[in-house]
C-alpha positions in Angstrom: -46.9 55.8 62.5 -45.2 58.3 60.0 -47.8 60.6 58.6 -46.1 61.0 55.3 -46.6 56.8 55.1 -50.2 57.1 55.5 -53.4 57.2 53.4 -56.2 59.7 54.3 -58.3 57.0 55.4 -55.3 55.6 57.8 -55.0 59.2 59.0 -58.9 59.1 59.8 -58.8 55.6 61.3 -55.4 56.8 63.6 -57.8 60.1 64.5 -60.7 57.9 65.5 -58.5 55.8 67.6 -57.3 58.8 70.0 -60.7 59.9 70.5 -61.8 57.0 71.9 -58.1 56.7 73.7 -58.9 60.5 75.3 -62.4 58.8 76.2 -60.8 56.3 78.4 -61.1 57.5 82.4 -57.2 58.3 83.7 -59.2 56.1 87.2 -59.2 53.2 85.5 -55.3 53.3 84.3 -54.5 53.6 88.0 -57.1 51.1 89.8 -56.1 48.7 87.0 -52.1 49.6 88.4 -53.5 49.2 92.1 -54.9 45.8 91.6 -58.4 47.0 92.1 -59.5 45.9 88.7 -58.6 42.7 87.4 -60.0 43.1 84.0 -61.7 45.6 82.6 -65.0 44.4 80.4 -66.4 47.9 80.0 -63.1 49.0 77.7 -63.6 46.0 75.6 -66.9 46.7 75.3 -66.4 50.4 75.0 -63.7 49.2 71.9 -66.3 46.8 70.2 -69.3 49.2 70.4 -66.9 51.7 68.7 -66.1 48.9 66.0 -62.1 48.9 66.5 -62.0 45.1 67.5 -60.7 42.8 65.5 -60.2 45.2 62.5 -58.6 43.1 60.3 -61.7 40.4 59.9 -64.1 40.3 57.3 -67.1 42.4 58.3 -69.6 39.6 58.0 -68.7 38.6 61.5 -68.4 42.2 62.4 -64.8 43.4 61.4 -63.6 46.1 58.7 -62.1 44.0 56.4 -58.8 46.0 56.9 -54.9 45.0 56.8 -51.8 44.6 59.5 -50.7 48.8 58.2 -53.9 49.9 59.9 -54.0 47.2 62.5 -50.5 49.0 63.4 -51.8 52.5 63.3 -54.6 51.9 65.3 -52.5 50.0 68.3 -49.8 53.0 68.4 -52.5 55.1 69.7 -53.8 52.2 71.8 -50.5 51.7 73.6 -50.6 55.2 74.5 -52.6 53.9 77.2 -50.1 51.0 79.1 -49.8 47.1 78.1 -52.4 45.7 79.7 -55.6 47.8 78.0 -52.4 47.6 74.5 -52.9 43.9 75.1 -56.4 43.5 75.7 -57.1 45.2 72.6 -54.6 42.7 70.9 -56.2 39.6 72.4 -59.1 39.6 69.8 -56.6 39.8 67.1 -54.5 37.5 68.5 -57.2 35.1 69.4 -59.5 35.7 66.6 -56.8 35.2 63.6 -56.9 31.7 64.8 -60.1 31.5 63.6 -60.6 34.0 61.1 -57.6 32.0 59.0 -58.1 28.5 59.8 -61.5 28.4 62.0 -64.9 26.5 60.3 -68.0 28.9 59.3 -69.8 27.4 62.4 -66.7 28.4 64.7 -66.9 31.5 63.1 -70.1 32.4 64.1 -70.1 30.9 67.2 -66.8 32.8 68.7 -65.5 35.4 65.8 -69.0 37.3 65.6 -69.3 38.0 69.5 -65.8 38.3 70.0 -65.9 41.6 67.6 -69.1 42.5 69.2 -67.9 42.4 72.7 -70.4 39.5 74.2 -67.8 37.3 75.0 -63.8 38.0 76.2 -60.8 36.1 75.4 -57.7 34.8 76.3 -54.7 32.0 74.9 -53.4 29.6 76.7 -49.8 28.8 75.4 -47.2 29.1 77.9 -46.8 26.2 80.4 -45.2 26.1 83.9 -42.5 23.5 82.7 -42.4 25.1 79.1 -41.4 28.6 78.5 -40.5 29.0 75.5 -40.6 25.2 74.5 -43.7 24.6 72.3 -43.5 21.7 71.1 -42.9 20.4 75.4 -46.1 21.0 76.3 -47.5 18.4 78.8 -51.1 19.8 78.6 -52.7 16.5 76.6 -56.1 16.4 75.0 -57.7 12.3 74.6 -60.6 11.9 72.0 -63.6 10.1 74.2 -66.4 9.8 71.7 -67.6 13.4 70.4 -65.2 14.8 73.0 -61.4 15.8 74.0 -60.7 15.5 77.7 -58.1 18.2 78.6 -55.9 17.8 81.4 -53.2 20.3 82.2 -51.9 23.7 83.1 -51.0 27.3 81.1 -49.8 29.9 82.6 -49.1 33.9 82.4 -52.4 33.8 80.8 -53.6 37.3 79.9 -57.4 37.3 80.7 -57.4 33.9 83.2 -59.9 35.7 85.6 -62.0 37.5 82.8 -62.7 35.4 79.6 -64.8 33.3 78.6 -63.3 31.2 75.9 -59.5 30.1 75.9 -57.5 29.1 72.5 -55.5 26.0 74.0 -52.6 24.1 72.4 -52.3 20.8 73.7 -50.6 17.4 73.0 -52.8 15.1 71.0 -50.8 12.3 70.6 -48.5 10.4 73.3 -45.0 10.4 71.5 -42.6 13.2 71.7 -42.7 14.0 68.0 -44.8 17.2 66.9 -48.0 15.9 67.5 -49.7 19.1 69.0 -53.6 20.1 68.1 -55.0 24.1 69.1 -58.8 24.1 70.5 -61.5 26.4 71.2 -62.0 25.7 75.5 -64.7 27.7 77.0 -64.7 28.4 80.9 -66.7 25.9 82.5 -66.1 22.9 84.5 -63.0 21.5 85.2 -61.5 25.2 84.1 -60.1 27.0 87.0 -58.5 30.0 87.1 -55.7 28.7 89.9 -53.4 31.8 90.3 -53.5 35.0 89.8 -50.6 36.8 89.3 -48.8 40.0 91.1 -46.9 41.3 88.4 -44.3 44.0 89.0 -46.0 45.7 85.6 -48.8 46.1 83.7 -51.4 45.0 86.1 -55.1 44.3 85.9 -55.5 42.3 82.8 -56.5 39.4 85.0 -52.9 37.3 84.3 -53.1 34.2 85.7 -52.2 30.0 85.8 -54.8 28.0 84.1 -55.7 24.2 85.5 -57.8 22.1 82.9 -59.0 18.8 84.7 -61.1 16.5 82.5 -62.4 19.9 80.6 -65.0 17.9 78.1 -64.2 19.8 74.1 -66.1 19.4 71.5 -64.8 17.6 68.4 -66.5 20.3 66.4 -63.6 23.1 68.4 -60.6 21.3 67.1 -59.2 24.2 65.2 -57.7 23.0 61.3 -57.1 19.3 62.6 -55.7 17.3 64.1 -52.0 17.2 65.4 -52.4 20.6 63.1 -51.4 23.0 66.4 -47.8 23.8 64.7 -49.4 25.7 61.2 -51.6 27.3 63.6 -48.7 28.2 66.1 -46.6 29.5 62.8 -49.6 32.0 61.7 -50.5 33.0 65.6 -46.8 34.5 65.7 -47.9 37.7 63.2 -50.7 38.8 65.7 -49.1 37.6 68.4 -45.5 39.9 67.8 -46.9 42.4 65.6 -49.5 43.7 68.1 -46.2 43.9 70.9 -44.5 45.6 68.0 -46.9 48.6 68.1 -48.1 48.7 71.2 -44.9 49.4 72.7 -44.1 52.4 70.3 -46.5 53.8 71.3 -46.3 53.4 75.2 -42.5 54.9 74.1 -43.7 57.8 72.2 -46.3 58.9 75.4 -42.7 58.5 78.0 -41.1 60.7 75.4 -43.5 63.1 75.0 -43.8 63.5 78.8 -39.9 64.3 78.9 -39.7 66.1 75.7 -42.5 68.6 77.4 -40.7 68.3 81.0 -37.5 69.3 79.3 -38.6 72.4 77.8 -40.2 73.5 81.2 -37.2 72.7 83.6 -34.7 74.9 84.3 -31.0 74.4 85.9 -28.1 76.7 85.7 -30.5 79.5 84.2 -31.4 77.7 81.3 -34.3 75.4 80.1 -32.2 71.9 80.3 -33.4 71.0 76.6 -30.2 73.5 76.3 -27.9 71.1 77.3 -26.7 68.4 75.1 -26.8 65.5 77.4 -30.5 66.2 77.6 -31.1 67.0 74.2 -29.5 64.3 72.4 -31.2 61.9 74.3 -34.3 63.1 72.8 -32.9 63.2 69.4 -31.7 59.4 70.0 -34.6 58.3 71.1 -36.4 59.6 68.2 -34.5 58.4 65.5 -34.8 54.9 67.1 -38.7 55.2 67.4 -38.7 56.3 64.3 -36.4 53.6 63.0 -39.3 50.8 64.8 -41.7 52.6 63.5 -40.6 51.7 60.2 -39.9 48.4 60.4 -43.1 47.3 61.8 -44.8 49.1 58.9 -42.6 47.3 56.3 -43.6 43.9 58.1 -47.0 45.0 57.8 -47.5 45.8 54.9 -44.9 42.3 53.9 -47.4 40.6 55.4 -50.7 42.3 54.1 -49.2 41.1 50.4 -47.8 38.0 51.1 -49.4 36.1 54.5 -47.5 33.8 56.6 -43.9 33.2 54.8 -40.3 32.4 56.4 -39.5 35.4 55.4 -42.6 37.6 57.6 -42.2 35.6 60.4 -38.2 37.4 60.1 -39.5 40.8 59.3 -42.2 40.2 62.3 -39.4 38.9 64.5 -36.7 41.6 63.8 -40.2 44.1 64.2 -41.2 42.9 67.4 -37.2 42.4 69.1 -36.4 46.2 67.7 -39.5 47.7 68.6 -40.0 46.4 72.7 -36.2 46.7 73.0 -36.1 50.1 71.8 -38.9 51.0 73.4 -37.1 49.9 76.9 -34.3 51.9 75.7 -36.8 55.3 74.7 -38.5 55.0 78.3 -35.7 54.8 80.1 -34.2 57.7 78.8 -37.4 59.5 79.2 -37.4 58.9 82.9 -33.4 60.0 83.0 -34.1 63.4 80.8 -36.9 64.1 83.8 -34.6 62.7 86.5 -35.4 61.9 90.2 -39.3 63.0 89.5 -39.5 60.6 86.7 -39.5 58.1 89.4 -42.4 58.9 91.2 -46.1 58.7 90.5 -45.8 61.9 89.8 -45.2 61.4 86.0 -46.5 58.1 84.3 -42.8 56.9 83.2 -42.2 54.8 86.2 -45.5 53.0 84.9 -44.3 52.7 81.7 -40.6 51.6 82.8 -42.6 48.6 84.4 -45.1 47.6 81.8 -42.5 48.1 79.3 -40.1 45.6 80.3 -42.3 42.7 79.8 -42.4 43.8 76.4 -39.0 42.1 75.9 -40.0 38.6 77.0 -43.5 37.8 76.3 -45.2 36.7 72.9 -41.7 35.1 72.3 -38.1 36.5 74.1 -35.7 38.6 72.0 -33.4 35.7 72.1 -36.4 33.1 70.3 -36.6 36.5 68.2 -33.1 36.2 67.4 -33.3 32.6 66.4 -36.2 32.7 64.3 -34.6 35.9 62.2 -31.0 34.4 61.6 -32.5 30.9 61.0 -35.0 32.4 58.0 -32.3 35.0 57.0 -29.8 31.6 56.3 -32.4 30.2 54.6 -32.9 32.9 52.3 -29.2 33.8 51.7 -28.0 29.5 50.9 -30.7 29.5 48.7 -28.8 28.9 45.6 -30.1 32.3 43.2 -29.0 33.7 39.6 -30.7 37.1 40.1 -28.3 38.4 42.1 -24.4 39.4 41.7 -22.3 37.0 43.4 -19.8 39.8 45.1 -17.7 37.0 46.3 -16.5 36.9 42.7 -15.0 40.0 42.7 -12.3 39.5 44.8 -8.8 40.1 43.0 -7.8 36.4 44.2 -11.6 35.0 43.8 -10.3 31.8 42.4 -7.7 31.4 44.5 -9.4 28.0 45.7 -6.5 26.6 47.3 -6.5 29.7 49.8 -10.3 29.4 50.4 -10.5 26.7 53.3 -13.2 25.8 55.0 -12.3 22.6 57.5 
């Protein structure tokens, strides 16, 4: 984040976050990449015995009682290290602001509390095989039997399928196809299998798999706000869920252009270092300004939502934060790896790492084209609204009143 932005405490938090980040073994970056490690407890751990889970929750249960602008910092320095440990990081945040915000004091201290202390690992289940980005089509149903839901269904592209231990499920709680969806609390157990594990073409080892839930017995008591309740817990999970993408992928950006920025001021062609020539340079500059650019935006959403919560008009800010940000961070990476050229393709430099973790970026926790529809739907919602605050610029036009000129159908 922009130094001149931050508090001394934020500077202190951001410095304590890339000590742990230097602390992290280069080995398991590159057995995670390999496959050889499907997910990684001992980081989670390592981050909850430092204290840097789940920042943002009340420190009763373990957190720091601190907001989305530190939340932010800290996960810069955190996506220094790839997506996957970026998102594993996020996952407590993600997961945990379902029940920080609407979960019961006994939920609390039966998930919350560990979760921050690293006992137990989680993972949501949102995505389905016939869903995408359809929410409100899920097929996965949940039938009230006594003191129990039965669960029947799938998820899939679930971050943390082979490693956690609880799962925060969305599923249909009512048989019509109205909006009738409830979010639980599933813990692994029986009739919760892990089906498929994923190759993915980037970042790896996060344990990203299918889900199968058949005749998984929940509690009553893990029905998170109530039920057919899923959609106000759905509309809240998109801060974590986009915010954390946000700020992870600038800083997975700002490592790829470090790397050329350093590369390009060691390289020589023609007789010259090739930071010299233009074509090289003003990539940098470009890419810069645009990080920079995303780096502010997902501070202003931050901080819009530290001071006002869940509003149409965060979810926009966290939607135009998360689009700009992965997107630009694409574009940043990309020209990292042309500024260090045929090299950059190799393992020889991390970029061609990067270049494939970063592109899922773009499509998961909601696609830039959902992000587009969420921002121009709240942005016409905002503008219509009928206000006497602000000058009506329409007005000033020399033939304003010119009705008969002004049609419409």
């Amino acid at each position: 984040m922009l130094e001149a932005l931050m508090t001394e405490q934020q500077k202190d938090l951001r410095d304590e976050v890339r000590k742990f980040v230097k602390s992290v073994p280069k080995e398991l970056l590159q057995d995670m990449d390999a496959d050889k490690v499907r997910y990684p407890h001992e980081y989670v751990v390592g981050l909850a015995k430092e204290n840097l889970l789940g920042m943002r929750f009340n420190r009763k249960y373990g957190g720091r009682g601190l907001g989305w602008k530190e939340e932010i910092i800290a996960l810069e320095e955190i996506g220094v290290l790839g997506m996957s440990l970026g998102c594993l990081f996020s996952l407590v945040s993600i997961v945990g602001e379902s029940i920080n915000v609407f979960g019961t004091p006994v939920q609390k201290r039966k998930y919350l509390a560990p979760l921050l202390k690293g006992k137990i690992f989680c993972a949501e289940g949102l995505t389905e095989p016939r869903g995408g980005s359809d929410f409100f089509g899920a097929t996965t149903t949940a039938v009230k039997k006594g003191d129990y839901y039965i669960l029947n269904g799938q998820k899939r592209f679930v971050v943390g399928a082979e490693g956690a231990d609880i799962f925060l499920v969305y599923a249909r709680t009512e048989c019509d196809s109205g909006k009738s969806i409830s979010a639980f609390i599933v813990e692994r157990g029986k009739g919760v299998e892990a089906k498929y594990i994923y190759g993915l073409l980037g970042t790896r080892g996060g344990g990203a798999g299918r889900l199968v839930f058949k005749d998984v017995k929940v509690p009553t008591e893990n029905l998170i706000l109530g039920l057919n309740r899923g959609e106000e817990v759905f509309n809240q999970m998109m801060i974590p869920e986009r915010m954390t993408s946000a700020a992870g992928a600038i800083g997975m950006a700002r490592a790829a252009l470090e790397v050329a920025t350093r590369y390009s001021n060691k390289r020589k062609a023609f007789g010259k270092k090739i930071r010299e020539f233009e074509g090289v340079s003003f990539k940098i500059a470009e890419s810069i300004t645009k990080l920079d650019a995303a780096r502010m935006l997902t501070y202003g959403a931050a901080a819009a939502v530290d001071e006002l919560g869940s509003t149409g008009y965060t979810r926009r800010l966290v939607s135009e934060a998360k689009k700009f940000a992965t997107e630009t961070a694409w574009e940043v990476i990309n020209n990292a790896m042309q500024v260090v050229g045929g090299i950059g393709y190799t393992n020889v430099y991390p970029i061609e790492k990067m270049l494939r973790d970063g592109r899922l970026s773009i499509i998961w926790t909601g696609t830039s084209e959902i992000m587009n529809l969420i921002i121009q739907h709240e942005y016409y919602k905002e503008t219509l609204a009928v206000s006497t605050k602000i000058r009506n610029v329409e007005d000033d036009a020399a033939e304003a009143q010119a009705a008969d000129e002004k049609i419409y159908e």
